[in-house]
C-alpha positions, -999 to 999 in steps of 0.1 A, spaced: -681 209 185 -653 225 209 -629 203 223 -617 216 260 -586 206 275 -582 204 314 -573 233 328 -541 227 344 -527 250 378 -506 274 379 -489 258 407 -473 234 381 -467 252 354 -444 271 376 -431 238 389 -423 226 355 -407 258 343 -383 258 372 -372 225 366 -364 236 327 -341 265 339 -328 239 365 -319 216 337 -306 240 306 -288 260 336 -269 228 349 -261 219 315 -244 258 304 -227 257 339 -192 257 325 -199 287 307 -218 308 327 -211 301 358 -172 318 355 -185 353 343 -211 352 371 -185 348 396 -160 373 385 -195 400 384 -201 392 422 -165 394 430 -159 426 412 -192 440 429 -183 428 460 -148 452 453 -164 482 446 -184 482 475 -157 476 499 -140 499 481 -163 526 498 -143 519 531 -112 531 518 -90 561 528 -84 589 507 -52 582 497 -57 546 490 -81 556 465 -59 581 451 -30 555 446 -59 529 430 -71 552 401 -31 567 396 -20 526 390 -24 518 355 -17 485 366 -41 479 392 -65 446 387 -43 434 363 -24 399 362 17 408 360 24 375 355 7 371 319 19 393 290 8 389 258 12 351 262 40 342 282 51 355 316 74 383 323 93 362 351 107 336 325 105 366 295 132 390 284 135 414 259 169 424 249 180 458 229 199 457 192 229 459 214 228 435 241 222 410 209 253 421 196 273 417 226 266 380 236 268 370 199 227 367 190 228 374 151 207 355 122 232 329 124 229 320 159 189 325 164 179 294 140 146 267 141 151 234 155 158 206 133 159 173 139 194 157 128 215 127 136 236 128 166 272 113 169 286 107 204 321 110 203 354 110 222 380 135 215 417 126 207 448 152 207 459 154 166 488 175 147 490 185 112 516 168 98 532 166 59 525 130 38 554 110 35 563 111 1 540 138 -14 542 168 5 584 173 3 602 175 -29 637 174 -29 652 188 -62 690 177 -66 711 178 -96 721 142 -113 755 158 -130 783 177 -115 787 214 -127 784 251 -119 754 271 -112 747 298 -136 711 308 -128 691 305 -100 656 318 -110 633 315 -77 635 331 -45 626 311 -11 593 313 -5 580 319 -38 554 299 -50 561 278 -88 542 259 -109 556 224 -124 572 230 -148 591 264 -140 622 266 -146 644 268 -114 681 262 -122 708 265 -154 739 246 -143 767 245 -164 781 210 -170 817 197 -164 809 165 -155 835 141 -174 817 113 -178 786 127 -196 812 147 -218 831 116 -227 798 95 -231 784 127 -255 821 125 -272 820 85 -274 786 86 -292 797 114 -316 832 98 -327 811 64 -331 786 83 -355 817 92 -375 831 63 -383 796 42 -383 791 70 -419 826 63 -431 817 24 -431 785 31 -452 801 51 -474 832 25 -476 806 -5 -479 788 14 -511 818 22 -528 828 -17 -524 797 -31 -540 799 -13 -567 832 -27 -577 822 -61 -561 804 -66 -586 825 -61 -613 852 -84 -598 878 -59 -596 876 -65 -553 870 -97 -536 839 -105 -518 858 -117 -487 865 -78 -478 831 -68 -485 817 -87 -464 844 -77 -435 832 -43 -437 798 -56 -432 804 -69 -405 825 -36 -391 793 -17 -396 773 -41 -380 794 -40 -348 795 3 -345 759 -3 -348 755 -23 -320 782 2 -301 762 32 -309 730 17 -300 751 9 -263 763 47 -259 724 57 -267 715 42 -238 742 49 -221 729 87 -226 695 80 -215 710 66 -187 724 101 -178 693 114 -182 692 128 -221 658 122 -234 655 102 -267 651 140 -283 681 152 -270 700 120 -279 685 126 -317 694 163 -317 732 152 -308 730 124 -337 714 154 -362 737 184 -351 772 165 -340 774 189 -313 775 190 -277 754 196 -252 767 223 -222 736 231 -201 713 218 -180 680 230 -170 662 219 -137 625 225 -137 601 225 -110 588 187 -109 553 172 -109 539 157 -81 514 138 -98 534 127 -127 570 128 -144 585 141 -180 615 143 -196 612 183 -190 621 181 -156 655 181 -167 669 196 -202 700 198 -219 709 222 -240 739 233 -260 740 272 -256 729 297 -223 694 308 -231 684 338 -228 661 353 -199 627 357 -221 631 321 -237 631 302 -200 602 316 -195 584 299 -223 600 266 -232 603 251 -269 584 219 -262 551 215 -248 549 197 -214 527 173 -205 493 183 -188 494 188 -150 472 164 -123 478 187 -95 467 220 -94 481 239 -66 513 257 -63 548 245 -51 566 267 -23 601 266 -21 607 262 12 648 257 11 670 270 -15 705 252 -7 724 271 -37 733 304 -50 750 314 -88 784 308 -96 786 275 -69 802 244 -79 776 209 -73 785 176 -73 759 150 -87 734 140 -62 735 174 -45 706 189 -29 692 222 -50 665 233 -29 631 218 -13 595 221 -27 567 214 -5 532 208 -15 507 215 4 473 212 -12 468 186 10 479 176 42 477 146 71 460 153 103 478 125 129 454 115 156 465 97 190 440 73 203 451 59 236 445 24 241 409 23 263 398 43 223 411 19 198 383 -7 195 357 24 192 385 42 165 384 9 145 347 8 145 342 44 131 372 30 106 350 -2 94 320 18 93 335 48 71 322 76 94 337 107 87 358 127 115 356 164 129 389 182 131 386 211 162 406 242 157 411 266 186 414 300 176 424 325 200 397 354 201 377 334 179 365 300 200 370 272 179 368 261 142 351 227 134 362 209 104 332 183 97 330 154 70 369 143 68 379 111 63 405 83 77 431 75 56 445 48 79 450 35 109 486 25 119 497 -12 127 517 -7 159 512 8 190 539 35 198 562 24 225 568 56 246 530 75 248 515 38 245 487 57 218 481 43 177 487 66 153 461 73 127 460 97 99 428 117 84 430 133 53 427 177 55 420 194 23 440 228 19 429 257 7 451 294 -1 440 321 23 463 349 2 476 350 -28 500 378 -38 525 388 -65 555 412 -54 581 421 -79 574 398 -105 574 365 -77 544 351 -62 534 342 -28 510 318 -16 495 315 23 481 282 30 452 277 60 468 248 74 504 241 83 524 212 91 529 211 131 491 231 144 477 210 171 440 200 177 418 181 183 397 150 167 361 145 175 355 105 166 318 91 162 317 59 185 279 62 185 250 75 162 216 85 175 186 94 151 158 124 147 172 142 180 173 180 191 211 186 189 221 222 203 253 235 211 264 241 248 266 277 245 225 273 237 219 258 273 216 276 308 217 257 339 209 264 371 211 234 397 191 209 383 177 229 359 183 231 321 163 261 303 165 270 266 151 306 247 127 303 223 123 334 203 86 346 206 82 379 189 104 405 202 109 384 236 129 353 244 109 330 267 127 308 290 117 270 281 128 244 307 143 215 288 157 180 300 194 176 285 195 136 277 238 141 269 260 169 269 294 169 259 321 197 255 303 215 221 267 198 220 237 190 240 211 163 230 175 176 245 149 154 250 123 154 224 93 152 255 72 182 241 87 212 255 103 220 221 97 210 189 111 211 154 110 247 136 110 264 169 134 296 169 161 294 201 192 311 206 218 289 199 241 310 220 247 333 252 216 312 268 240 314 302 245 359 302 199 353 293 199 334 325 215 359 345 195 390 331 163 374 337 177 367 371 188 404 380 150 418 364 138 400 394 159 405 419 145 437 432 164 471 438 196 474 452 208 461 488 212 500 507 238 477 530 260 464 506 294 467 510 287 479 546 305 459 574 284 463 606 
């Protein structure tokens, strides 16, 4: 048995297949619909194209160019694009260095205070005198050399009286102390017998116990003029004494009897060099320049005089001036230990930034005549050259006492931003524009600048950079200007014609 199904009309099967292509075309619109366009448009061209003169023609076929979109190459645009040669790099600074990815970092506003490098009271200037009067024999450094503690510096040759008389005192009085020992066993032998009274026995006792307590007296009396217990021993062992004295360069960080030395004969000019007794270990590290030598051999010194002047300048205090409208923000970044940036300008070289120093202290009155408080940051020193010319040695230090600069002070701390230095940002009215490194091109980014102060610009982090992009953190301004020249056409045939 055959089943038939109505036979429908072609009128509606056309009808219903028109209204499929209706609906799958309206649905692909988006990407059909483009291509279809550009194919008229482009058909439409070459047809008009038939209309054209000769030499229109000519000029369409010789244009590489022609039909082609200038404003789009390979991703960015050639209006807000430059491409700059190994040497145009060079000359506005663009290195390694200076094309780096954005980071996000903490960003310190700041105000900047006028400083100096100054010395610190009491550490950096030594002043080397002599406690006894006598003559020079020996001076052993030169001004400007650079010693260690514990090199030797002077021999003076003693003629002070009273340390003679006090050395001849102490001798004598170890004379007659023996005499009485002797005199005191020879009397208890015979004591004992009964030959001698007890009575003077026990006067000579009492003698001995009295030169004892005097010689005990003139020890200290000897310390007092600066013998060490040694030297006061060898004068006890040897019954001689001592002629010399021997000034060594002092410790800063600590003091020993070898800073001064008596001895009984002139040494010789190999044993100075390498004294008898051990010193003690040294704290400080750096060298000692002798910045004044106030003596020369054969002069005559009276106790107390000044020898020379060592000056130590491992490290050093940078003095700040904060005016008055500054010192609540200064004693803030003080209470919350932030650390200060010292500014260096060097000429031919910008500036130097010294980051992560510290306040030592702030001062407790206001000076009277610039109306500023003094406060004091510690600066770390460090030898830039270090030489040796005949047999002395000379040191450079970085930093010296009297360079100006300036302070950079945190008052404020801002989180995750985009910090860039100036030199990274070009403006241009209201403008602010940025290069980011795309290949071999830079591509201008416009960039809203939330703060800017003298070295560093805070962008906003709205989505026109982001971190790990690669700018130029320099020359953005001399970028601005070439970009500005590519499009600025030929050259004016009028200028520098007055009509």
């Amino acid at each position: 048995m055959k089943i038939r199904f109505p036979k429908i009309p072609m009128k509606w099967v056309w009808i219903a297949g028109l209204l499929i292509v209706a609906v799958v075309g309206g649905a692909t619109w988006s990407r059909w619909f483009p291509a279809a366009t550009s194919w008229v448009d482009s058909t439409v061209t070459a047809f008009r194209g038939g209309g054209e003169s000769g030499t229109e023609a000519a000029h369409a076929e010789e244009d590489p160019h022609a039909g082609h979109d200038h404003g789009a190459h390979e991703g960015h645009s050639e209006d807000t694009s430059l491409e700059l040669s190994d040497q145009a790099l060079r000359n506005i600074g663009l290195s390694d260095k200076t094309i780096q990815p954005i980071r996000l970092e903490t960003f310190r506003r700041s105000i900047t205070v006028p400083a100096l490098v100054v010395e610190r009271p009491g550490r950096t200037r030594v002043q080397v005198a002599t406690p006894m009067t006598g003559v020079v024999t020996h001076v052993h450094a030169v001004q400007g050399e650079a010693v260690e503690p514990g090199t030797l510096l002077f021999q003076i040759r003693l003629t002070h009286e009273d340390l003679v008389n006090a050395q001849t005192e102490f001798v004598k009085t170890l004379g007659e102390l023996e005499v009485e020992e002797k005199e005191i066993d020879r009397l208890q032998s015979v004591t004992r017998s009964g030959a001698v009274a007890g009575k003077l026995l026990l006067d000579r006792e009492y003698a001995r116990d009295k030169l004892t307590a005097l010689l005990r007296a003139q020890r200290e009396a000897l310390r007092l003029h600066g013998l060490s217990d040694k030297q006061v021993d060898q004068i006890a062992n040897e019954r001689r004494l001592l002629r010399e004295l021997q000034i060594f360069a002092p410790s800063i960080d600590g003091h020993g009897d070898e800073e001064l030395k008596l001895t009984q004969t002139f040494i010789s000019q190999a044993n100075y060099q390498q004294p008898t007794q051990q010193r003690e270990p040294e704290v400080h590290a750096g060298p000692l320049i002798l910045q004044q030598l106030d003596v020369h051999k054969g002069q005559s010194v009276n106790a107390g005089e000044t020898l020379c002047i060592l000056t130590d300048y491992d490290e050093l205090f940078i003095e700040g001036m904060a005016f008055e409208q500054d010192v609540s923000q200064l004693r803030q970044a003080s209470e919350k230990d932030w650390t200060i940036d010292a500014i260096f300008q060097q000429p031919g070289e910008g500036t130097q930034v010294v980051e992560g120093l510290k306040i030592a202290y702030l001062a407790n009155t206001v000076d009277t005549d610039s109306r500023t408080l003094h406060f004091y940051v510690r600066l770390p020193n460090e030898v830039t050259k270090d030489r040796r010319e005949q047999g002395n040695r000379y040191v450079e230090w970085k930093y010296l006492p009297g360079q100006r600069l300036q302070l950079r002070v945190p008052v404020e701390q801002w989180p995750d931003q985009i910090v860039l230095p100036v030199d990274a940002v070009a403006r241009e009215g209201a403008e602010s524009f940025v290069f980011q490194q795309n290949g071999d091109h830079f591509d201008r980014v416009p960039v809203h600048v939330k703060y800017r102060d003298q070295y560093s610009a805070v962008i906003d982090n709205d989505g026109s950079l982001f971190p790990g992009d690669v700018v130029a953190l320099r020359g953005a301004h001399q970028m601005q200007m070439a970009l500005k020249n590519k499009a600025g056409g030929g050259v004016d045939p009028h200028a520098g014609h007055n009509h």
